[in-house]
N, CA and C atoms as a LAMMPS dump frame, in Angstrom:
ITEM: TIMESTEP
0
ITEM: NUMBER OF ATOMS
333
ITEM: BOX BOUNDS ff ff ff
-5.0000000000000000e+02 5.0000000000000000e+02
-5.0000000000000000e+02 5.0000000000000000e+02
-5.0000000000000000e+02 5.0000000000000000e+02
ITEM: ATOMS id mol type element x y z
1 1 1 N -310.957 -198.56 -343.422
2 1 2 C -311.182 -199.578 -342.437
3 1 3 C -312.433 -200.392 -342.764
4 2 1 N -313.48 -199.697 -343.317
5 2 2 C -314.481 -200.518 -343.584
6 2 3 C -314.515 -201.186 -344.377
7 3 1 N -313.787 -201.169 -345.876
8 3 2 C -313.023 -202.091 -347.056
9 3 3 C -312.464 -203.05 -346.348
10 4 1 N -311.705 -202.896 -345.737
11 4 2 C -311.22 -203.891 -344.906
12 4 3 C -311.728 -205.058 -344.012
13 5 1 N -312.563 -204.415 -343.319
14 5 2 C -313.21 -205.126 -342.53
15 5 3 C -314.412 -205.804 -343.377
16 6 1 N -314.541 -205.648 -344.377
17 6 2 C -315.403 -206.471 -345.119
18 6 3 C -314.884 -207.325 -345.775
19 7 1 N -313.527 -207.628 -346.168
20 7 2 C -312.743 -208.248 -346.611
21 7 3 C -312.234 -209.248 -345.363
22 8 1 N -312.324 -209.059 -344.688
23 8 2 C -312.247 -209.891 -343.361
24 8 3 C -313.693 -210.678 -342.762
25 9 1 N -314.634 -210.168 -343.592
26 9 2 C -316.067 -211.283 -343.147
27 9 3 C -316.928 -210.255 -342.062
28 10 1 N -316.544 -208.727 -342.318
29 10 2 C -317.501 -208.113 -341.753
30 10 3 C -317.553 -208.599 -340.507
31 11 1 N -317.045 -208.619 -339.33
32 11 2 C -317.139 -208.969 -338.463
33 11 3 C -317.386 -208.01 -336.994
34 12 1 N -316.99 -206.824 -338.103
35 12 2 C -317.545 -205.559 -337.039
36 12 3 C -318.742 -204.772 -337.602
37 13 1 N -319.126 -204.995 -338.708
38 13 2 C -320.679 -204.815 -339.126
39 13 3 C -321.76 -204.89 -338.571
40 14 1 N -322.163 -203.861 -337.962
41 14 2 C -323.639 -204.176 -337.167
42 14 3 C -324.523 -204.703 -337.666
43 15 1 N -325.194 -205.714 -336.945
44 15 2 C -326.234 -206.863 -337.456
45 15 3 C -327.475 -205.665 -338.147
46 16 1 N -328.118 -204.591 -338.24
47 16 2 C -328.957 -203.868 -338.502
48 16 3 C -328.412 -203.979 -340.028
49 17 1 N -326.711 -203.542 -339.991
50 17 2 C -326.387 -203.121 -341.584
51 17 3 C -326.275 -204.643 -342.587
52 18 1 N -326.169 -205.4 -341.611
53 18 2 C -326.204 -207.009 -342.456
54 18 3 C -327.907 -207.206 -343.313
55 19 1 N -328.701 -207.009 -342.124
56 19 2 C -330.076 -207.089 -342.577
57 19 3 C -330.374 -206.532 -343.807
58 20 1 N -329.469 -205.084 -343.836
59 20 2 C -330.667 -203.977 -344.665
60 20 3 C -329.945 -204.264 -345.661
61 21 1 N -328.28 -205.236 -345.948
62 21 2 C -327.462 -205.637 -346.997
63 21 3 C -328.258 -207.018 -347.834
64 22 1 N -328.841 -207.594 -346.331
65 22 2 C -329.423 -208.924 -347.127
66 22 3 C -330.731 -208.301 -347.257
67 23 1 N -331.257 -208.225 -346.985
68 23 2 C -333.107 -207.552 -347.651
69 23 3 C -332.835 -206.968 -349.135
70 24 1 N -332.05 -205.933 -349.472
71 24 2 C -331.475 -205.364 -350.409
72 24 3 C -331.121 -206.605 -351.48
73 25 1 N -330.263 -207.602 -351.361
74 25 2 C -330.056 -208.554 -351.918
75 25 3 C -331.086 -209.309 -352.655
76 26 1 N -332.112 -209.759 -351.459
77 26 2 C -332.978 -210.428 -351.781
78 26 3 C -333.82 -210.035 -353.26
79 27 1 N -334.062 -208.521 -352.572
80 27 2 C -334.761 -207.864 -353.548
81 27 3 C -334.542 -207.773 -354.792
82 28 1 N -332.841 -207.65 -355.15
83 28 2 C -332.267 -207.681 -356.233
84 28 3 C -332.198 -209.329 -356.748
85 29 1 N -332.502 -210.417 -356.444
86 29 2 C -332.192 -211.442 -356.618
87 29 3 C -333.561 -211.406 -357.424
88 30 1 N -334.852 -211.318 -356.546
89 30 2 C -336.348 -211.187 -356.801
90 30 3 C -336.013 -210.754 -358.401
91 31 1 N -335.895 -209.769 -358.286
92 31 2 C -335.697 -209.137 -359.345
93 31 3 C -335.64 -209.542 -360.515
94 32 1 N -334.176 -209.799 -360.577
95 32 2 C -333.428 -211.078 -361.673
96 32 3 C -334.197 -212.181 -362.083
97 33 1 N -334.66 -212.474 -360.984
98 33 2 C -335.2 -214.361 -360.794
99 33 3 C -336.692 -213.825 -362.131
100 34 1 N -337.452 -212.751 -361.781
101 34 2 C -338.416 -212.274 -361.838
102 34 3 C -338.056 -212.094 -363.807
103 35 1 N -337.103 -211.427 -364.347
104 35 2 C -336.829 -211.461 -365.714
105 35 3 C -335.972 -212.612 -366.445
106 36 1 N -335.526 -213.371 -365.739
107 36 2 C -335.196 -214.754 -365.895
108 36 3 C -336.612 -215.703 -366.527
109 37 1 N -337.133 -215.701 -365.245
110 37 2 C -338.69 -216.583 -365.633
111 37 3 C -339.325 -216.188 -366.472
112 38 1 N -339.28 -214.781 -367.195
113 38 2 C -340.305 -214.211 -367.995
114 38 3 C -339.17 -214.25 -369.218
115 39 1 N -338.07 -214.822 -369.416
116 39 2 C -337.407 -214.979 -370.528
117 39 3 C -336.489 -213.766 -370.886
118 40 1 N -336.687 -212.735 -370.084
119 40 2 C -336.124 -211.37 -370.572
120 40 3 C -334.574 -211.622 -370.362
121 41 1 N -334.16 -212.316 -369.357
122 41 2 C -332.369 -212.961 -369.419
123 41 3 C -332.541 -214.351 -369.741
124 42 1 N -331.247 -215.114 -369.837
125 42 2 C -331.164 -215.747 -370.341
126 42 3 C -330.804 -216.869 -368.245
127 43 1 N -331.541 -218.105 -368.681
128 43 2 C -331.507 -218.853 -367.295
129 43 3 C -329.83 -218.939 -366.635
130 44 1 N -329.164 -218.126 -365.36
131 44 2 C -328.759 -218.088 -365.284
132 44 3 C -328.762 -217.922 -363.297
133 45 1 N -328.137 -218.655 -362.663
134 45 2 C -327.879 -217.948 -361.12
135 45 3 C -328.087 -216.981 -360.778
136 46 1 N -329.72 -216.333 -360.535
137 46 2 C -329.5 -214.838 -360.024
138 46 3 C -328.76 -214.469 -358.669
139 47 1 N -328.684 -215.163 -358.049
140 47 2 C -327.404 -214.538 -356.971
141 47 3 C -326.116 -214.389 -357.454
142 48 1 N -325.571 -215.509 -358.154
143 48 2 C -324.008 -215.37 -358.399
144 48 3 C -324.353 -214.135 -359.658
145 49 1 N -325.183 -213.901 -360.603
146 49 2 C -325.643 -212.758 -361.193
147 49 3 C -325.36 -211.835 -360.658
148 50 1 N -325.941 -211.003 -359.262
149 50 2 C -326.218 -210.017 -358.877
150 50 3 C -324.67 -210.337 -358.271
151 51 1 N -324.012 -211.21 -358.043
152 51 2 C -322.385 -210.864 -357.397
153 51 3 C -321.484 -210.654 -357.99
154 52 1 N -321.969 -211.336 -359.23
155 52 2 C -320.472 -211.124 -360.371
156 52 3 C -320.845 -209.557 -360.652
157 53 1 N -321.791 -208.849 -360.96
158 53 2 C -321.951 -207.234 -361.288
159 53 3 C -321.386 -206.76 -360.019
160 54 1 N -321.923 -206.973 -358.632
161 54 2 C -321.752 -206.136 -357.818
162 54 3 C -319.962 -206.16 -357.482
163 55 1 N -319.632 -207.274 -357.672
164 55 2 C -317.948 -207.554 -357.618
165 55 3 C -317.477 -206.649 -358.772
166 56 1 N -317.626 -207.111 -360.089
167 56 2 C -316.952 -206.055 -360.539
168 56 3 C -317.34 -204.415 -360.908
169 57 1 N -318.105 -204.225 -360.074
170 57 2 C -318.432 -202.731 -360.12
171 57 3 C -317.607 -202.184 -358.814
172 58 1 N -317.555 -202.658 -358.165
173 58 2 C -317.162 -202.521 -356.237
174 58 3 C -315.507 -202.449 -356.62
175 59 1 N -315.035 -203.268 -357.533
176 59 2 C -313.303 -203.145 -357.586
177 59 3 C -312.913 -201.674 -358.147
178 60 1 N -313.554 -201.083 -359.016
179 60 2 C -313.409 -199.801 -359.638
180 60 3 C -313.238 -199.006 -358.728
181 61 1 N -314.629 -198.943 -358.049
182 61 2 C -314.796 -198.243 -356.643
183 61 3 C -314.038 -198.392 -355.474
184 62 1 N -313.518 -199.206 -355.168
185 62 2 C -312.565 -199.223 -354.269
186 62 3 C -311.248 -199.578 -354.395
187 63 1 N -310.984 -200.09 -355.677
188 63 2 C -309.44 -200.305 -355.749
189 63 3 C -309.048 -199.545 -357.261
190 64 1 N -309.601 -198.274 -357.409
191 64 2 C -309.054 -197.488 -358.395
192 64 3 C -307.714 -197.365 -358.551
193 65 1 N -306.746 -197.166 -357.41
194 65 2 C -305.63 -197.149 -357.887
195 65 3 C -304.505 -198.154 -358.31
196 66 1 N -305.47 -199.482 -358.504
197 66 2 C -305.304 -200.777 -359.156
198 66 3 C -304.928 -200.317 -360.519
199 67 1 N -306.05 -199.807 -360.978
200 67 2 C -306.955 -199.717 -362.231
201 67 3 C -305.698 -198.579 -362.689
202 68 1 N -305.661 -197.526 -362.071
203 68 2 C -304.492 -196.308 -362.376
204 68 3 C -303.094 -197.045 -362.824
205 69 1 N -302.48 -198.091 -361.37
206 69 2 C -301.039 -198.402 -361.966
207 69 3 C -301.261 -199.492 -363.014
208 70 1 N -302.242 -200.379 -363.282
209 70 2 C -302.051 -201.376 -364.588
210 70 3 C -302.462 -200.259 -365.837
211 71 1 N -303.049 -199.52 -365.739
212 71 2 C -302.804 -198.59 -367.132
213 71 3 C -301.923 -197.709 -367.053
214 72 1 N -300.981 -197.563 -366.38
215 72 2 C -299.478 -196.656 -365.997
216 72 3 C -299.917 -195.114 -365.56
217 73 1 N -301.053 -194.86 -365.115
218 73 2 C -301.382 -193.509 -364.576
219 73 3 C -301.224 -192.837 -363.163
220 74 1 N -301.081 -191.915 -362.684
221 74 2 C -301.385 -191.42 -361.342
222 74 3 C -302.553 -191.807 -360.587
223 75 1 N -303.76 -191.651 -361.139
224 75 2 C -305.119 -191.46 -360.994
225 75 3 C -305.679 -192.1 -362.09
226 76 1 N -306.944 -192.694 -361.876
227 76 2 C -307.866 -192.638 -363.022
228 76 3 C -308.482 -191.54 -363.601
229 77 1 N -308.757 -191.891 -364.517
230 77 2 C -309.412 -190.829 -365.428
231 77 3 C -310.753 -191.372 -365.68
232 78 1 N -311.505 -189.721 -366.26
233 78 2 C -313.092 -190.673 -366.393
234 78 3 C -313.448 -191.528 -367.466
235 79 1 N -312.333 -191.127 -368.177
236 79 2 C -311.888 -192.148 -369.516
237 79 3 C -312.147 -193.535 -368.561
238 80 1 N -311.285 -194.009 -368.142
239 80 2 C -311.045 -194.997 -367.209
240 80 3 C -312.015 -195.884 -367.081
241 81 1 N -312.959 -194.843 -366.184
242 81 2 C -314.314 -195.515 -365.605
243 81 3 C -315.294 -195.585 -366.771
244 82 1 N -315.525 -194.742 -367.287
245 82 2 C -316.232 -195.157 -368.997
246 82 3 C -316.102 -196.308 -369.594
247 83 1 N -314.752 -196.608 -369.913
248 83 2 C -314.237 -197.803 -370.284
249 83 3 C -314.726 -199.301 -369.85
250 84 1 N -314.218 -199.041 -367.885
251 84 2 C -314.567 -200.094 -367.316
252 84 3 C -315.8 -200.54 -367.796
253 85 1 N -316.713 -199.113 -367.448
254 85 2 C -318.492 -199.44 -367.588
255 85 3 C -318.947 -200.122 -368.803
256 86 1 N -318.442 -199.654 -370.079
257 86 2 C -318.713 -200.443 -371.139
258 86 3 C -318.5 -201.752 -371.059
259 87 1 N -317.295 -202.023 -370.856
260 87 2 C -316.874 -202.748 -370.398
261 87 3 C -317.339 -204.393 -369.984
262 88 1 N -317.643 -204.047 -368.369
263 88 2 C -318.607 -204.401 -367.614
264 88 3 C -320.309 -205.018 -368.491
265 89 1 N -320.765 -203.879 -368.678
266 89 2 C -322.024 -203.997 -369.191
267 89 3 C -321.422 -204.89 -370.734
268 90 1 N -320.766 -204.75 -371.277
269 90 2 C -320.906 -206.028 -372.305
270 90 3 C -320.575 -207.427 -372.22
271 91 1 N -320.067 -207.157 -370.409
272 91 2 C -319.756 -208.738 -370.57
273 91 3 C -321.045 -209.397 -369.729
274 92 1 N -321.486 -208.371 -368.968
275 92 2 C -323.015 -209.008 -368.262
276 92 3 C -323.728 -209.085 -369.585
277 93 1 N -323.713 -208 -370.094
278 93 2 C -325.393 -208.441 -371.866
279 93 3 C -325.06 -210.118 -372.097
280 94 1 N -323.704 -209.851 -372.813
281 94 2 C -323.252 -210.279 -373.46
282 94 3 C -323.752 -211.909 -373.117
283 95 1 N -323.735 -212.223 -371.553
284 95 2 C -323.805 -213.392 -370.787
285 95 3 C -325.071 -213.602 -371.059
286 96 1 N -325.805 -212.614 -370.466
287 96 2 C -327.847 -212.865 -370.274
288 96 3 C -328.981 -212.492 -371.201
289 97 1 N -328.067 -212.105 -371.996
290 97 2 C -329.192 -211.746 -373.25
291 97 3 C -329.806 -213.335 -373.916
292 98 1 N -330.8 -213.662 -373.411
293 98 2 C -331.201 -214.321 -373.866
294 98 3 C -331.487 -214.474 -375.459
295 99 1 N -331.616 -215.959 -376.097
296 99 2 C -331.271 -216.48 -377.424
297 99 3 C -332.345 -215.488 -378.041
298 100 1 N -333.738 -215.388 -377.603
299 100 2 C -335.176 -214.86 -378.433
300 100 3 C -334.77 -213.617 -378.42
301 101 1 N -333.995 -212.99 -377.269
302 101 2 C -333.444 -211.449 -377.491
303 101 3 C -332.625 -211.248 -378.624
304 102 1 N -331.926 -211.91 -379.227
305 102 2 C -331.022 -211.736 -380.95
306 102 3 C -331.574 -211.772 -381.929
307 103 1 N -332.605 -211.987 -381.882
308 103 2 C -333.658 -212.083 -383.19
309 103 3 C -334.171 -210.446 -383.012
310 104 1 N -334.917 -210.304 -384.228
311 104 2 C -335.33 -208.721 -384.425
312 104 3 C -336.456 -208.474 -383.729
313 105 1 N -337.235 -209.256 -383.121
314 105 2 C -338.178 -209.121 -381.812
315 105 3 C -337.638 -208.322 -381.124
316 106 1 N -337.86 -206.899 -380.374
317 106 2 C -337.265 -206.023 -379.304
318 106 3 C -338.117 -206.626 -378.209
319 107 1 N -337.643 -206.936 -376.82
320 107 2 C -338.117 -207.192 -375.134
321 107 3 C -337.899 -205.948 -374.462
322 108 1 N -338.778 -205.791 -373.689
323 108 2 C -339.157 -204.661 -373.14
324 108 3 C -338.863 -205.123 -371.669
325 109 1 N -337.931 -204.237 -371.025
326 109 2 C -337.426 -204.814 -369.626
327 109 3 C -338.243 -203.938 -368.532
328 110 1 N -339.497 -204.569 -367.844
329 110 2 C -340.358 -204.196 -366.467
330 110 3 C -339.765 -204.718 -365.768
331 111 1 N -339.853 -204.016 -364.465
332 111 2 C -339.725 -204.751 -362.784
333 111 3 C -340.509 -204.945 -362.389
């Protein structure tokens, strides 16, 4: 029900859990914005950033048995989720790795 109802615009979400969703956000945006400016990603939307990860991490998690019938299984496997994760993470690098990051210079990622 709560998948649901978030898919519907959260509309039964208590305003407390909206807050502590957007504060959380913010923070993660901060974040981004924060290794963006210092060159460590590459200049990119840190909100739609932090949504395109959190979107496709959240589909695994909640619509696994998506993920099960397009690979013809019962269940996922942890194969599965391994996969996704690689996955995932090479298509975010892949996006924000900034240009000075491909050169043999190593960046050191602080928060």
């Amino acid at each position: 029900m709560f998948s649901g109802d978030l898919l519907l615009g959260a509309r039964q979400l208590p305003e407390e859990c909206r807050d502590l969703l957007y504060a959380e956000a913010q923070r993660n945006v901060k974040c981004l914005s924060s290794w963006i400016d210092r060159g460590l990603l590459a200049p990119v939307d840190p909100e739609h950033l932090m949504l395109f990860i959190w979107s496709a991490t959240r589909t695994y998690t909640n619509l696994g048995w998506q993920m099960a019938h397009i690979t013809g299984q019962q269940t996922p496997q942890d194969e599965d989720y391994a996969m996704a994760a690689a996955t995932i993470t090479r298509l975010v690098l892949g996006g924000v790795v900034p240009e000075v990051a491909r050169s043999p210079r190593k960046l050191m990622f602080v928060t």
